[in-house]
Structure formats: C-alpha cells, structure tokens
C-alpha positions, 0 to 999 in steps of 0.5 A: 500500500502506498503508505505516504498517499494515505497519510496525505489523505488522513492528515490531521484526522487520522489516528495512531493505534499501536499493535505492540512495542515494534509495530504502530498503525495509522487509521482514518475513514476505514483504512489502516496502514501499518507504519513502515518501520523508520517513519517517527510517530507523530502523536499519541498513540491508542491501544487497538479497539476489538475490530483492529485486532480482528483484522490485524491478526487474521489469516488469508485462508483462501480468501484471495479477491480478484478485482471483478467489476468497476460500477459507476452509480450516477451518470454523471459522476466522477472517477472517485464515484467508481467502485471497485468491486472484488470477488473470492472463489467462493463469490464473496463480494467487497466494493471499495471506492476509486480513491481507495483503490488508488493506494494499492500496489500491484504487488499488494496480496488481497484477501477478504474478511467479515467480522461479526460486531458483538452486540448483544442488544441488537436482533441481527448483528451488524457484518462489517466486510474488509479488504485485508491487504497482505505482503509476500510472506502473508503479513497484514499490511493495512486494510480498507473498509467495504461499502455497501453501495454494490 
C-alpha cells in the first residue's frame, strides 16, 4: 500500500493505534496502514479497539479477491464515484471506492474478511466486510473498509 498517499489523505484526522512495542498503525475513514518501520510517530498513540485486532491478526485462508467489476452509480459522476468491486472463489463480494483503490500496489496480496460486531442488544448483528491487504510472506499490511453501495 502506498503508505505516504494515505497519510496525505488522513492528515490531521487520522489516528495512531499501536499493535505492540515494534509495530504502530495509522487509521482514518476505514483504512489502516501499518507504519513502515523508520517513519517517527507523530502523536499519541491508542491501544487497538476489538475490530483492529480482528483484522490485524487474521489469516488469508483462501480468501484471495480478484478485482471483478468497476460500477459507476450516477451518470454523471466522477472517477472517485467508481467502485471497485472484488470477488473470492467462493463469490464473496467487497466494493471499495476509486480513491481507495488508488493506494494499492500491484504487488499488494488481497484477501477478504467479515467480522461479526458483538452486540448483544441488537436482533441481527451488524457484518462489517474488509479488504485485508497482505505482503509476500502473508503479513497484514493495512486494510480498507467495504461499502455497501454494490
């Protein structure tokens, strides 16, 4: 993931969360980057909420997406308006908006992820989908949030 784009776009309004001693994550709007080692924190960090570690520590298992469609809603929309919608093997579909799409790399590794919200007031629990982006030897490296817009 082009780590020095996102940072750009989360400014002032991103947050640091930090995984362990070594390893800290910027996070803002529904994408997290982990930060490449050299690059010096700037601001407190916060201790991960129960959504990041369920997806920082989760494994691929098969759950690779292939990019399978690009829907432009509104006729007369922009290029930020275009979805990307990515697929698994077993038909599992995300969506995430052009401008996400922007910070992936070619040689970034994607894999899907539901994570059930635990609330136990609530009838139906709430599903939040990932796209979960991995490097060569299978580490998350950062994350974007689906939309439910496909």
């Amino acid at each position: 993931m082009k780590f020095e784009k996102f940072f750009k776009s989360a400014g002032t309004h991103g947050l640091i969360v930090k995984k362990s001693d070594n390893e800290t994550w910027l996070v803002c709007g529904g994408i997290g980057m982990k930060i490449p080692e050299g690059v010096n924190n700037l601001g407190i960090s916060q201790d991960p909420n129960p959504v990041f570690k369920a997806i920082v520590n989760s494994y691929s298992e098969d759950d690779y997406l292939v990019l399978k469609d690009a829907i432009l809603k509104d006729p007369e929309g922009k290029a930020n308006d275009i979805i990307r919608v990515f697929e698994t093997d077993l038909g599992d579909r995300i969506g995430i908006y052009n401008t996400s799409y922007g910070l992936l790399e070619k040689k970034d590794r994607l894999s899907y992820l539901e994570i059930e919200k635990d609330d136990t007031d609530a009838e139906d629990p709430e599903t939040l989908k990932f796209m979960v982006i991995r490097d060569y030897d299978n580490q998350v490296i950062g994350f974007i949030s689906g939309t439910t817009d496909i």
